[in-house]
C-alpha positions, 0 to 999 in steps of 0.5 A: 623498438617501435616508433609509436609517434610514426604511427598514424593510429597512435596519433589518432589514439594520442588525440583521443586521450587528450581529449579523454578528460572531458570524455571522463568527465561525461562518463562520471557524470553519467554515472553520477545521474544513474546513482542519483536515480538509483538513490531516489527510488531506494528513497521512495521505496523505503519511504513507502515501506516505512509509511506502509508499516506505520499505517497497518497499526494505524488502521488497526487502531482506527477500527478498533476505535469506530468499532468501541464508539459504533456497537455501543450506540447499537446497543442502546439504540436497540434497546431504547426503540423496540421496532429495531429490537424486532428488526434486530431479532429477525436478522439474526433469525435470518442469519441462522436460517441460512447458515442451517441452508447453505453451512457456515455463511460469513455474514454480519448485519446492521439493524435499523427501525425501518429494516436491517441489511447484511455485509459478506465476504 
């Protein structure tokens, strides 16, 4: 049978695991930081998935409002003032005269008393 005590590697292999107590005790709490950092970034990415979904009808919501409070007063200003009626009516003139140049053109526009502009995709 083997002496293991006469030999000057398992000494050094016997020093090592009295040792190894805080050798583990570093190795879990390495372990322990990567796993809370691991949980933080699941955290914020499900917080931001989450927040993500929340928002879309959010936002749907939102410009569906601005748009049932804005067309409305468009309507009345149009038909209230007659020079943004004109205006009103040459932009849509202009808008079909592009569309029978250039084909089907995603245009909307916004008329005023002084002008009107376009918005494109």
């Amino acid at each position: 049978m083997v002496n293991f005590n006469s030999n000057p590697y398992n000494v050094e292999e016997r020093k090592f695991r009295e040792r190894r107590p805080f050798f583990s005790l570093f190795i879990t709490f390495e372990r322990r930081i990567k796993n809370l950092l691991n949980f933080l970034v699941f955290c914020c990415l499900a917080l931001f998935v989450l927040a993500f979904l929340a928002l879309i009808p959010l936002l749907f919501y939102l410009f569906s409002l601005a748009n049932v409070i804005a067309i409305p007063t468009q309507f009345v200003r149009h038909f209230k003032n007659k020079k943004a009626w004109q205006n009103h009516t040459l932009e849509h003139a202009t808008i079909n005269i592009l569309e029978q140049e250039y084909g089907y053109i995603c245009l909307t526009g916004l008329s005023f008393e002084d002008g009107f502009f376009y918005f494109w995709d």
